[in-house]
Backbone as XML, in Angstrom:
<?xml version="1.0"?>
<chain id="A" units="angstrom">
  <residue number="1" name="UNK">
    <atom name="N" x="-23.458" y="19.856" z="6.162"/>
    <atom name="CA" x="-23.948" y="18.485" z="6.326"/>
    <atom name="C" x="-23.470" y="17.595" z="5.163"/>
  </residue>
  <residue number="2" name="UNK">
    <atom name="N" x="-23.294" y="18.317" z="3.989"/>
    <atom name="CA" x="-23.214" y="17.441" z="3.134"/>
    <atom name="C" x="-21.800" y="17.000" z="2.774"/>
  </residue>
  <residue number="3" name="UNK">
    <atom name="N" x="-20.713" y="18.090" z="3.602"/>
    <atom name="CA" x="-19.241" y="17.243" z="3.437"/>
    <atom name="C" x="-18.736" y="16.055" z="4.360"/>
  </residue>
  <residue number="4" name="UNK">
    <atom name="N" x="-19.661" y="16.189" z="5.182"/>
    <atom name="CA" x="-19.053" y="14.827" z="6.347"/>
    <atom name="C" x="-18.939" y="13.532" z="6.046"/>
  </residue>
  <residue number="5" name="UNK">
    <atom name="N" x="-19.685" y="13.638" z="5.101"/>
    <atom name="CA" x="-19.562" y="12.283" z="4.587"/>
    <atom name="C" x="-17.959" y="12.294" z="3.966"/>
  </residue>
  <residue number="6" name="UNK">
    <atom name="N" x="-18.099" y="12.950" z="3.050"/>
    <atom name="CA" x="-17.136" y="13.115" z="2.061"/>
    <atom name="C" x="-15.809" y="13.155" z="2.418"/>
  </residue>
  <residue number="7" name="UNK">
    <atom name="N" x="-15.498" y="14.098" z="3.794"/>
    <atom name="CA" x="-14.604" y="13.420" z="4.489"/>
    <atom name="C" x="-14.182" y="12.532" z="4.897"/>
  </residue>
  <residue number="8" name="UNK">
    <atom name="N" x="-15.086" y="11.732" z="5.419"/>
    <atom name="CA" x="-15.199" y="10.493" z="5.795"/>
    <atom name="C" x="-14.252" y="9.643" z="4.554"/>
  </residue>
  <residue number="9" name="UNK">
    <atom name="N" x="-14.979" y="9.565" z="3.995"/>
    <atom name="CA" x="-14.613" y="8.779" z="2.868"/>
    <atom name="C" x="-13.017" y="8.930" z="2.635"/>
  </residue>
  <residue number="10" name="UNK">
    <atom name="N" x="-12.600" y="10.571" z="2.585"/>
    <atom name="CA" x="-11.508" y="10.976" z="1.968"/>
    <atom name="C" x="-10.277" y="10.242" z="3.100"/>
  </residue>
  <residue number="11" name="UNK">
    <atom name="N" x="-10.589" y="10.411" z="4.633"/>
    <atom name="CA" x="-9.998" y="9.538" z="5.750"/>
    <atom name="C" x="-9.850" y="8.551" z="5.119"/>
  </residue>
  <residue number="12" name="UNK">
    <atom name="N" x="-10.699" y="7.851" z="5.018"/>
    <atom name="CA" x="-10.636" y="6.060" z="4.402"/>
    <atom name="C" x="-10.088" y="5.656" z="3.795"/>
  </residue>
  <residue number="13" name="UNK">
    <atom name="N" x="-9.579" y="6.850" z="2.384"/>
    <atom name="CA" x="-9.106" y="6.676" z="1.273"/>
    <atom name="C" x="-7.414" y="6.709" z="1.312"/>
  </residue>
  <residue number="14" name="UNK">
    <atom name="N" x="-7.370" y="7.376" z="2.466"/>
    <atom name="CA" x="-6.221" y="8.283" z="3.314"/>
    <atom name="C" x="-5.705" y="6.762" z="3.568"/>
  </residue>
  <residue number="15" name="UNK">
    <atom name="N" x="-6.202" y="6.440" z="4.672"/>
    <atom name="CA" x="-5.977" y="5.208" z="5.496"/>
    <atom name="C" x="-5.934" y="3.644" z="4.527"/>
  </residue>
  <residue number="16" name="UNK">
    <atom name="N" x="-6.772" y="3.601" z="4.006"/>
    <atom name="CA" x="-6.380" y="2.930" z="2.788"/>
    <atom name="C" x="-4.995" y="2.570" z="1.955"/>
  </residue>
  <residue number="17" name="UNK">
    <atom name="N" x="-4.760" y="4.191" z="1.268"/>
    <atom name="CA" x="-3.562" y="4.479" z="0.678"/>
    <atom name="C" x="-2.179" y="3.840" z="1.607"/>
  </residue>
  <residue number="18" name="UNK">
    <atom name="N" x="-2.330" y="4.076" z="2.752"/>
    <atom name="CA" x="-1.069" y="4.085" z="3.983"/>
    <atom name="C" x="-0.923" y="2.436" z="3.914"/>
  </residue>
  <residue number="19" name="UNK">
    <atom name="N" x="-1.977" y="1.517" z="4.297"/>
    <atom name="CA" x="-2.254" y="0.263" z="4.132"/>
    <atom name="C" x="-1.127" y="-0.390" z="3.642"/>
  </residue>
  <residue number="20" name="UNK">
    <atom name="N" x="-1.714" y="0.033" z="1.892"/>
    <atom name="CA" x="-1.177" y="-0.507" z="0.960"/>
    <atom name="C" x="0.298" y="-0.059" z="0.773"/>
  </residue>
  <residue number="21" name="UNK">
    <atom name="N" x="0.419" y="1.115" z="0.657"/>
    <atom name="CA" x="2.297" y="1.395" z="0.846"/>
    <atom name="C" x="2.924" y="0.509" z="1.814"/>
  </residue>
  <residue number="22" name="UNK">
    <atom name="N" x="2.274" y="0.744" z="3.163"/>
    <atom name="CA" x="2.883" y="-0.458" z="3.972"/>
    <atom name="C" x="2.763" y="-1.828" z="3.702"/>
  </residue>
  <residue number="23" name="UNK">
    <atom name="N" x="2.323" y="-2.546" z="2.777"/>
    <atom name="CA" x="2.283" y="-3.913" z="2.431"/>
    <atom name="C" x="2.984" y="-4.107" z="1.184"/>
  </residue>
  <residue number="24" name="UNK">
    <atom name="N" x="2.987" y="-2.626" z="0.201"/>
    <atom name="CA" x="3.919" y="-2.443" z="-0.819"/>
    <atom name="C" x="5.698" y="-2.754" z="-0.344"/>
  </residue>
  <residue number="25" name="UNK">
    <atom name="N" x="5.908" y="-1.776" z="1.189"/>
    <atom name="CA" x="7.470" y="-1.493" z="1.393"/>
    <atom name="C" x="7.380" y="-3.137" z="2.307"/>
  </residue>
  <residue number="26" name="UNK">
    <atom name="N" x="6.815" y="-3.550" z="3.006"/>
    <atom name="CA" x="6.875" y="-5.094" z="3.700"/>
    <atom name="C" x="7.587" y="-6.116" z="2.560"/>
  </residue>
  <residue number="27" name="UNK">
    <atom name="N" x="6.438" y="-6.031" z="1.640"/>
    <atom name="CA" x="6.601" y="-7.192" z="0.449"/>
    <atom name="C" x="8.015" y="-6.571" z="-0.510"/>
  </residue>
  <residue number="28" name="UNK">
    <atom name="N" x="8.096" y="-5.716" z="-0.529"/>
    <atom name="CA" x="10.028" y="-5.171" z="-0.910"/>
    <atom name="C" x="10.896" y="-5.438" z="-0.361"/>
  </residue>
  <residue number="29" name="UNK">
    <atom name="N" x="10.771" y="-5.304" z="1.346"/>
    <atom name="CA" x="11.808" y="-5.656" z="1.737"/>
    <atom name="C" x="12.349" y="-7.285" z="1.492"/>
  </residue>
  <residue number="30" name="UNK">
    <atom name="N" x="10.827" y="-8.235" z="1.999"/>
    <atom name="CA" x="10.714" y="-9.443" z="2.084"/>
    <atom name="C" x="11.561" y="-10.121" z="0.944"/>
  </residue>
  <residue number="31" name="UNK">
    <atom name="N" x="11.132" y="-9.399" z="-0.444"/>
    <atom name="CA" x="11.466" y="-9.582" z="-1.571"/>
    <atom name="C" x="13.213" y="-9.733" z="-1.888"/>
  </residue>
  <residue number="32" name="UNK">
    <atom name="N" x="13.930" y="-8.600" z="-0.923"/>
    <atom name="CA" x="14.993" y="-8.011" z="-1.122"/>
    <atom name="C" x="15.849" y="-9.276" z="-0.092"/>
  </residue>
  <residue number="33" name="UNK">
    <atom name="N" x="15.097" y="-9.401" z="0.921"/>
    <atom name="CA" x="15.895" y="-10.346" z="1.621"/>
    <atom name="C" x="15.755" y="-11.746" z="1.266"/>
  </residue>
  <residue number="34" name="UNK">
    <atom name="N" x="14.746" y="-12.229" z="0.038"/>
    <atom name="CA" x="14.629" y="-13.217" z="-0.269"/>
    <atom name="C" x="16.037" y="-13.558" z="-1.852"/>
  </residue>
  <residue number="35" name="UNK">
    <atom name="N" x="15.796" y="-12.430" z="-2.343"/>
    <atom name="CA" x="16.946" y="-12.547" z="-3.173"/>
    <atom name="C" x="18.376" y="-12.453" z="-2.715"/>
  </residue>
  <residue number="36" name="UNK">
    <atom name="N" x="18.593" y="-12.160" z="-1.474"/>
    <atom name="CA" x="19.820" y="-11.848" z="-0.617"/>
    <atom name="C" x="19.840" y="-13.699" z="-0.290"/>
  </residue>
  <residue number="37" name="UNK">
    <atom name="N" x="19.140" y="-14.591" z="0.421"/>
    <atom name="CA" x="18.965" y="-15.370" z="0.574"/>
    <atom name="C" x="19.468" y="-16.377" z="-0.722"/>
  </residue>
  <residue number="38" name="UNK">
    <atom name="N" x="18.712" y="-16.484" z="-1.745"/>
    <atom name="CA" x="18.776" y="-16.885" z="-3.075"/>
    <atom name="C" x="20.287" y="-16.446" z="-3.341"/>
  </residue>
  <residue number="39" name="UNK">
    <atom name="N" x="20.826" y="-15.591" z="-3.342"/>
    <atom name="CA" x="22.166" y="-15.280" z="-3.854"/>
    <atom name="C" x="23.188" y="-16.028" z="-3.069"/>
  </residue>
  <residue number="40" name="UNK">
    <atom name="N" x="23.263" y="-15.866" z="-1.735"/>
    <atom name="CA" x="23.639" y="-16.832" z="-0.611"/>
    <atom name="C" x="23.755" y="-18.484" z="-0.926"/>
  </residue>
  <residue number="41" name="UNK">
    <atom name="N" x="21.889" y="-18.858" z="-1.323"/>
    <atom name="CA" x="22.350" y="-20.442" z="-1.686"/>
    <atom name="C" x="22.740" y="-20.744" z="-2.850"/>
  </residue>
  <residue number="42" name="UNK">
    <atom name="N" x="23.061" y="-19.940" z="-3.924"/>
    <atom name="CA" x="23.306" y="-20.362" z="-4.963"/>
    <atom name="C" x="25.036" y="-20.384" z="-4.852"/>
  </residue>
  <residue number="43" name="UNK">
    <atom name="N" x="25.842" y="-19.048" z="-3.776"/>
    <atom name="CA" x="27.039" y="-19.553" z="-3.919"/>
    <atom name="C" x="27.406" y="-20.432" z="-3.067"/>
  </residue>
  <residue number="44" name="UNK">
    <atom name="N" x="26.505" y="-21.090" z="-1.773"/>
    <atom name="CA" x="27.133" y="-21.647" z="-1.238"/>
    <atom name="C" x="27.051" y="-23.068" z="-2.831"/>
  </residue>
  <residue number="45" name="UNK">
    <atom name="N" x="25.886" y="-23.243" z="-3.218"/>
    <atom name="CA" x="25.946" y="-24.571" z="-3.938"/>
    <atom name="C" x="27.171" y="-24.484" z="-4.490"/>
  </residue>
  <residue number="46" name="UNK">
    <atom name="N" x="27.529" y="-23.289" z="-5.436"/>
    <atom name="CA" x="28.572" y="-23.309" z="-6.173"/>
    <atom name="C" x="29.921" y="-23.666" z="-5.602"/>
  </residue>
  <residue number="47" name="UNK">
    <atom name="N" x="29.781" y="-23.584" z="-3.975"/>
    <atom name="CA" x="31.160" y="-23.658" z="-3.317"/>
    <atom name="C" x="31.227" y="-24.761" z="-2.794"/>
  </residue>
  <residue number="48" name="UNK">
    <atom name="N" x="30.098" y="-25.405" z="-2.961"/>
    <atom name="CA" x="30.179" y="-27.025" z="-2.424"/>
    <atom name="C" x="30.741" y="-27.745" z="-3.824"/>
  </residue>
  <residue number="49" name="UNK">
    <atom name="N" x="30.207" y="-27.103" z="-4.906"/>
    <atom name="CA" x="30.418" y="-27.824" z="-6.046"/>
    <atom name="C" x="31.710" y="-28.075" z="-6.580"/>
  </residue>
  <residue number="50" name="UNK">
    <atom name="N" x="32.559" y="-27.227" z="-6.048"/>
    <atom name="CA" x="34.247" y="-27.533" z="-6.329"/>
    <atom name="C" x="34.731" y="-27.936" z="-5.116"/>
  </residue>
</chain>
């Protein structure tokens, strides 16, 4: 009786963990394609600029 809880919890903690990795690897990618982006407008500026 007294581990069900505890399981419980340990699920949660489980499910939890998964959450956050997935909002960890989202916000990486986002990140990755935002600097891909950023690299993009900075040469187009540079290629307008000559």
């Amino acid at each position: 009786m007294q581990h069900l809880p505890c399981n419980r919890i340990y699920q949660e903690s489980i499910y939890r963990s998964l959450e956050v990795e997935k909002w960890i690897y989202l916000s990486a990618i986002f990140g990755k394609t935002r600097m891909l982006y950023h690299l993009v407008a900075v040469i187009i500026a540079i290629g307008s600029m000559h």
